[in-house]
C-alpha positions as CSV (number, residue, x, y, z in Angstrom):
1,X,-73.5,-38.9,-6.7
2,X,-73.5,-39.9,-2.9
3,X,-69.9,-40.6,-3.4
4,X,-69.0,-36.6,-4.8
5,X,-71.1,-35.2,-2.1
6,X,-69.3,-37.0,0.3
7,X,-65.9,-35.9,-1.0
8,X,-66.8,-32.5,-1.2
9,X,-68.0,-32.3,2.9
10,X,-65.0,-33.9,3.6
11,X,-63.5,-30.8,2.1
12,X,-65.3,-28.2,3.7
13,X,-64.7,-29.9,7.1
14,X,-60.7,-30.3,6.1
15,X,-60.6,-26.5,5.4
16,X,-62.9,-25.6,8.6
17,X,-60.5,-27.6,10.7
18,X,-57.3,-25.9,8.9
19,X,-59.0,-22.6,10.1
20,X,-59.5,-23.0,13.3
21,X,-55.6,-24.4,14.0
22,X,-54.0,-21.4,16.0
23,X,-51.8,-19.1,14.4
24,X,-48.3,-17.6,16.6
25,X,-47.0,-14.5,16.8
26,X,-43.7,-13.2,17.8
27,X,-43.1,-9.9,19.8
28,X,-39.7,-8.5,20.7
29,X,-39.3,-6.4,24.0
30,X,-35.8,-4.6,23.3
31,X,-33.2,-4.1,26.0
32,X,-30.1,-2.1,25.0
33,X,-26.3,-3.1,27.6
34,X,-23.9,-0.5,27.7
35,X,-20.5,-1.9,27.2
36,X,-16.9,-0.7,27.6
37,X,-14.0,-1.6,25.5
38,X,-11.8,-4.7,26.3
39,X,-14.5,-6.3,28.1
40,X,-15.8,-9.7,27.0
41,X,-19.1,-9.8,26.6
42,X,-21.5,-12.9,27.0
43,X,-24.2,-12.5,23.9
44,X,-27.9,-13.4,26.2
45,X,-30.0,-15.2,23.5
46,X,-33.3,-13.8,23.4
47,X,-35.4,-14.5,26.5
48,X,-39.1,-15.4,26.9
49,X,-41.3,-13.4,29.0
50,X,-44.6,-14.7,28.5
51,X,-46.8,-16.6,25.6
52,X,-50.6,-16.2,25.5
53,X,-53.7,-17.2,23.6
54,X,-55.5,-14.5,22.6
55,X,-58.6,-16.5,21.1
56,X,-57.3,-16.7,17.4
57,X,-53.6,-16.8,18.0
58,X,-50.8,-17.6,20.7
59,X,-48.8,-14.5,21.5
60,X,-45.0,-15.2,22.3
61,X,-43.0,-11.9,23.7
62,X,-39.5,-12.0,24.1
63,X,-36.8,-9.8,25.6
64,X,-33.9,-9.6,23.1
65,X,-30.6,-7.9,24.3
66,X,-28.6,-5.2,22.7
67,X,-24.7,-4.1,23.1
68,X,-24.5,-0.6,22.2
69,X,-21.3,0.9,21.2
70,X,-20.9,4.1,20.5
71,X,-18.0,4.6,17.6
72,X,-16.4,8.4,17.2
73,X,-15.7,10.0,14.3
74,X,-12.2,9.1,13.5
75,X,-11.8,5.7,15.1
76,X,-12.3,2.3,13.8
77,X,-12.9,-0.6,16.1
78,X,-11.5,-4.2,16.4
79,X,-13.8,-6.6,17.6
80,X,-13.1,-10.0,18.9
81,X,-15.7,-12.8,18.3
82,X,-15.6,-15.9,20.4
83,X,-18.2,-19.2,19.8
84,X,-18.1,-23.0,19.5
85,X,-20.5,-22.8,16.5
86,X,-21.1,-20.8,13.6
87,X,-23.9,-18.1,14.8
88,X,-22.7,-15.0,13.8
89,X,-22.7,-11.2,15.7
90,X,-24.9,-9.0,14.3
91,X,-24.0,-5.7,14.3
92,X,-27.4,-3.3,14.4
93,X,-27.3,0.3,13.2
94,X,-30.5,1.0,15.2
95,X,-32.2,-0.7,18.8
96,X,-34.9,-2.0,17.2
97,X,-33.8,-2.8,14.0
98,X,-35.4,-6.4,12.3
99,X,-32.0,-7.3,10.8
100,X,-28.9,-6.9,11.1
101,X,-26.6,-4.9,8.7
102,X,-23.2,-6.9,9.3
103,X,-22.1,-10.2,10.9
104,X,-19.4,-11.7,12.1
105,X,-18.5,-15.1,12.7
106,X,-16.0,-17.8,13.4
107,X,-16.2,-21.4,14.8
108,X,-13.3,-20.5,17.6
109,X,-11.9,-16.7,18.2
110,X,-11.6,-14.3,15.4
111,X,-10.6,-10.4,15.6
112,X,-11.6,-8.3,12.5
113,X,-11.0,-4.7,12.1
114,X,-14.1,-2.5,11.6
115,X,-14.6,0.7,9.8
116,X,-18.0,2.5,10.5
117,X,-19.3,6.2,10.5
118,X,-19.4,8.2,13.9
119,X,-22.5,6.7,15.6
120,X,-24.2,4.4,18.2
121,X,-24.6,0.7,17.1
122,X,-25.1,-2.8,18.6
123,X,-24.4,-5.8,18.4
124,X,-26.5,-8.8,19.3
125,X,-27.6,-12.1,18.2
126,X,-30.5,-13.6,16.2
127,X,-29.8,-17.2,16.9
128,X,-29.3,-18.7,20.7
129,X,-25.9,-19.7,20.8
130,X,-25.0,-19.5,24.6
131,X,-21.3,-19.7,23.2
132,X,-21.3,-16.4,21.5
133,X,-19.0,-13.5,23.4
134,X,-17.3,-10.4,22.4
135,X,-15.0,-8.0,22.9
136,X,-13.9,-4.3,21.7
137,X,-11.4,-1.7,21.2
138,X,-11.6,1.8,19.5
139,X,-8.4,2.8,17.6
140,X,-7.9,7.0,16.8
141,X,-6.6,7.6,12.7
142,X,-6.6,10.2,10.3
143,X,-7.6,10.7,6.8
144,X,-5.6,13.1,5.0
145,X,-7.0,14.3,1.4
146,X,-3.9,11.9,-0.6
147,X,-6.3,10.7,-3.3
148,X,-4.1,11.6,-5.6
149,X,-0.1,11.3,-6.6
150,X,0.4,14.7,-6.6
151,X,-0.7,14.9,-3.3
152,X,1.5,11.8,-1.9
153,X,2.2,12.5,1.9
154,X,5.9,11.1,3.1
155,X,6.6,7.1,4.0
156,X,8.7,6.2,6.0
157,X,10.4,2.4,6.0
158,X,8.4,-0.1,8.5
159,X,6.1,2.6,9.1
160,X,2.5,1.5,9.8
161,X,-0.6,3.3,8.9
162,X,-3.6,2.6,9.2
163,X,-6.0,2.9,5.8
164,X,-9.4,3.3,6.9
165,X,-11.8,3.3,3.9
166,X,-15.6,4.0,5.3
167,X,-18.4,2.5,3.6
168,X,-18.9,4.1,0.4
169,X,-16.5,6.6,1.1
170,X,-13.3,4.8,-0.1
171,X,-10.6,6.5,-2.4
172,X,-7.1,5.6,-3.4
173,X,-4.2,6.5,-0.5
174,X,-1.0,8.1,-2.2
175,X,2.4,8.3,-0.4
176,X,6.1,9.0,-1.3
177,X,8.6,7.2,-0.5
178,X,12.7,8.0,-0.8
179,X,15.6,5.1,-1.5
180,X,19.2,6.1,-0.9
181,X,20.3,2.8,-2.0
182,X,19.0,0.0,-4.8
183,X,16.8,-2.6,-3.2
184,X,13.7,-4.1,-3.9
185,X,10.4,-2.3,-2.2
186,X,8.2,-4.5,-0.8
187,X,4.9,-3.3,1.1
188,X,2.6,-5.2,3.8
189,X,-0.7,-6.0,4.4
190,X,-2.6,-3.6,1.3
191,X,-5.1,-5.5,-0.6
192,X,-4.3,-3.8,-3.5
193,X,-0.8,-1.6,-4.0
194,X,0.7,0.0,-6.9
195,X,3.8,1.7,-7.6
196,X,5.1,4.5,-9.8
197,X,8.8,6.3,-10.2
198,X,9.5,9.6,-9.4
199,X,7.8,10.6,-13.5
200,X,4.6,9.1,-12.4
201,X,5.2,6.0,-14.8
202,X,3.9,2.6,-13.9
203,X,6.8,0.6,-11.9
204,X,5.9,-3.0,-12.4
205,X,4.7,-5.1,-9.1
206,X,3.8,-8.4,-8.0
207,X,1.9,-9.5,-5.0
208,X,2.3,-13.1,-2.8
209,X,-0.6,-14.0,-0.6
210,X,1.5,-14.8,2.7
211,X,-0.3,-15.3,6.4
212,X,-0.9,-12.1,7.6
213,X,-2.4,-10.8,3.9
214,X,-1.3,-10.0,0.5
215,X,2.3,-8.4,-0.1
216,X,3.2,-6.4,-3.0
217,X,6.8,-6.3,-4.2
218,X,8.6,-4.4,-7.0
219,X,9.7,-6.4,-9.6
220,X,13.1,-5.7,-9.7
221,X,15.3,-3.9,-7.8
222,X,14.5,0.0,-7.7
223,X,17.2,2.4,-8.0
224,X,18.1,5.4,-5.3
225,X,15.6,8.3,-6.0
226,X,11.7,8.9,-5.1
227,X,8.3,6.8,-5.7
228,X,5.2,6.8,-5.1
229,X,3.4,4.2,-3.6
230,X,-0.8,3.9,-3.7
231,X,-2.8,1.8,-1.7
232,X,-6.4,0.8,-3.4
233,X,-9.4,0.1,-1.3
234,X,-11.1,-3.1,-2.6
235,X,-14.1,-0.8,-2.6
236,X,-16.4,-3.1,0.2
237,X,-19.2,-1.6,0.9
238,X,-19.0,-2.4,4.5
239,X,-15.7,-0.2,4.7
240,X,-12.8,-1.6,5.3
241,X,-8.9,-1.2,7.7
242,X,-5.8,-1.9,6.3
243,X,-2.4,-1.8,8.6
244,X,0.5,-1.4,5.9
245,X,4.1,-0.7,6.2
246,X,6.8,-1.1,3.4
247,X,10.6,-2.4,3.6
């Protein structure tokens, strides 16, 4: 009997001492940077200001830095990532926001193209890498209503366009294109391509994953005449740039 009553006040104390160990709490002081394009950036980790016991729980507040960017409508962004790690950007659709809605990441330098709605945003960082830096540039394009063969806008050969599918706001891209001689069409840089002939029948393709992204290829030589070429977003929902060109 001594022996359960002494095993059950060990308890109680054991759980008495377990409540009375200090709890922590985190609190984030926001400071937004304006930035300008194709300047590197230096990513601050989050900075602490000052941590305090309240009585029942130790109070840490930080300062956590913000790069706002402010994206047009019409423009897409390239964005240059630089660490010796793998801590990613964070791209932040709001100052405050908890978490961030994309990141980017790369263990040396990495550019990616960007495709976001006409806003503010920033980037920032939820780790402290004091590696992490960044750079931007805003491009200008335009989205013409060609989501559909019968509305095919001209191609030229080694033409580049830029297909900027938003996210979830992405539909095919339809162009025409005109041979004067037999060759084989190849186009650059499309995730996804497809080809018909000038009856809007299926011309048979093949892609090759080279460097600089998949290519797709006719199968066969094409005769002289007109096709249609469509270019078909992978459907991300964090939007998506393609730079294609055919040959």
């Amino acid at each position: 009997m001594k022996r359960v009553l002494r095993t059950l006040l060990l308890s109680i104390l054991i759980v008495m001492t377990l409540g009375t160990v200090a709890q922590a709490k985190e609190i984030y002081k926001y400071k937004a940077i304006t930035t300008k394009q194709n300047t590197w950036y230096k990513v601050k980790s989050n900075e602490l200001i000052s941590n305090n016991y309240n009585g029942s729980e130790w109070v840490y507040t930080y300062t956590s830095y913000r790069y706002k960017v402010t994206v047009p409508a019409n423009y897409y962004l390239t964005l240059t990532v630089r660490n010796n790690g793998y801590n990613p950007l964070g791209l932040y659709k709001a100052l405050k926001a908890d978490y961030y809605e994309y990141y980017y990441a790369d263990s040396s330098v990495k550019t990616y193209k960007i495709a976001l709605p006409k806003g503010t945003y920033y980037f920032g960082q939820g780790y402290n890498d004091k590696n992490l830096a960044f750079k931007y540039k805003l491009y200008k394009y335009v989205n013409k209503p060609n989501y559909k063969s019968s509305k095919a806008l001209n191609w030229n050969a080694n033409k580049k366009l830029a297909i900027v599918q938003l996210p979830g706001h992405s539909y095919p891209r339809w162009y025409k294109i005109k041979l004067t001689k037999k060759k084989r069409v190849y186009i650059w840089g499309a995730d996804h391509a497809v080809m018909l002939d000038a009856k809007h029948k299926s011309v048979r393709v093949e892609s090759n994953n080279y460097a600089d992204g998949y290519t797709y290829g006719s199968y066969e030589k094409l005769k002289p005449g007109i096709y249609y070429i469509g270019i078909i977003p992978d459907y991300s929902r964090n939007g998506s740039v393609e730079i294609v060109w055919w040959k």
